[in-house]
C-alpha positions, 0 to 999 in steps of 0.5 A: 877329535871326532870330526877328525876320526871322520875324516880319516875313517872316510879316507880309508873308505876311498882308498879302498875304491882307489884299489878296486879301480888300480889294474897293477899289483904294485899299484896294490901294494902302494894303495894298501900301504897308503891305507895302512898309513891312514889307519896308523894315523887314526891310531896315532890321534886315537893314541894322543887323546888317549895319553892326553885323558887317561895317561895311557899309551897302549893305542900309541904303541899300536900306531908304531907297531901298525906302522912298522908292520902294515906300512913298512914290512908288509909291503916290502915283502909283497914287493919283494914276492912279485920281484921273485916270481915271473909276473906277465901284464895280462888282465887281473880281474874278472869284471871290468873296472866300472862294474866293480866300482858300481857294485862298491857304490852298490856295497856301501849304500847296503851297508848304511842302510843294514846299519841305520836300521840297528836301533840300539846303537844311538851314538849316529857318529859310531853308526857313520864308523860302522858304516864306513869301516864295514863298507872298506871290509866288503870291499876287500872282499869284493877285491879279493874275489875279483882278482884272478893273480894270487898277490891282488887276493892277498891284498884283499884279505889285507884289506879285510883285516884293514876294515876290521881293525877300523871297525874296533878301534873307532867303535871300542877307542881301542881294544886290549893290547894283547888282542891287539897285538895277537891279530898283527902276529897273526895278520904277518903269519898269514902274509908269510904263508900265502908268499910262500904258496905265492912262489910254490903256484908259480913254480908248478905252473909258471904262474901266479894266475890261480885260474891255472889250478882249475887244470888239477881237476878231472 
């Protein structure tokens, strides 16, 4: 299984280099629900086993419920958010799409070498988990911080929250449930909050460019 788990936590590392490199928000939208699929899946295996060994199925209940809220109503809500609000193609990031995915290349290579030096954790397969799952977290920053439309921000702490979730589920096999389900009400509560601030920038500046806020100061 651990060869497995592997796999897929190095799928969602890609899948965040795939949302660097995309320059449309449904394009966003698609890639992070692709990612959330990938993580539901790892909880899925994660959830088999654990039903297999011990006979529990709190890592499955969080499959169906990472599933129904990160893959299915999440997206369809951002979705539904672009649709309402007046969208024009312009250029949604600060850094051209090479340089970013350089300094992602760079972010990783930080991150293994910051953790290879951690002499207490002896296991080098949660070592390569950490790895791999911080690396999609610095990356959803990274995303977050370069994109100049409200929605590509959104997107990024999504994936943040992606990576942090990766992060606990491979190193702790599953963290308690009422955790668990604390962080998606409060992941869905936060998406709810920044739709609406979504529409309330584009209704006061006919736009969901956050850079027409800087025309609050003086």
């Amino acid at each position: 299984m651990d060869n497995y788990l592997n796999l897929v936590s190095i799928l969602i590392l890609l899948s965040s280099f795939i949302l660097v490199a995309n320059k449309r928000i449904n394009s966003y939208i698609n890639t992070f629900r692709l990612q959330s699929l990938l993580l539901a899946l790892l909880a899925g295996v994660m959830g088999i086993h654990s039903f297999l060994e011990d006979g529990e199925i709190d890592i499955m209940i969080v499959c169906v419920i990472t599933f129904a809220v990160k893959v299915v109503l999440i997206p369809r809500l951002l979705k539904r958010t672009v649709k309402k609000v007046e969208y024009r193609v312009l250029k949604d990031f600060f850094l051209n799409i090479p340089t970013l995915i350089l300094i992602c290349c760079g972010l990783f290579i930080l991150t293994y070498f910051s953790v290879s030096t951690i002499n207490d954790i002896k296991d080098p397969q949660i070592k390569t988990y950490l790895v791999n799952s911080i690396s999609v977290i610095l990356i959803g920053l990274l995303f977050m911080i370069s994109r100049k439309k409200a929605i590509g921000q959104i997107i990024g702490f999504l994936v943040m929250e992606n990576g942090l979730f990766t992060t606990a589920i491979l190193t702790t096999n599953g963290m308690p449930m009422i955790v668990e389900l604390g962080l998606f009400f409060d992941v869905l509560t936060a998406v709810l909050i920044m739709g609406i601030l979504v529409f309330r920038i584009n209704e006061n500046f006919d736009s969901i460019d956050i850079n027409k806020m800087r025309n609050l100061k003086g």
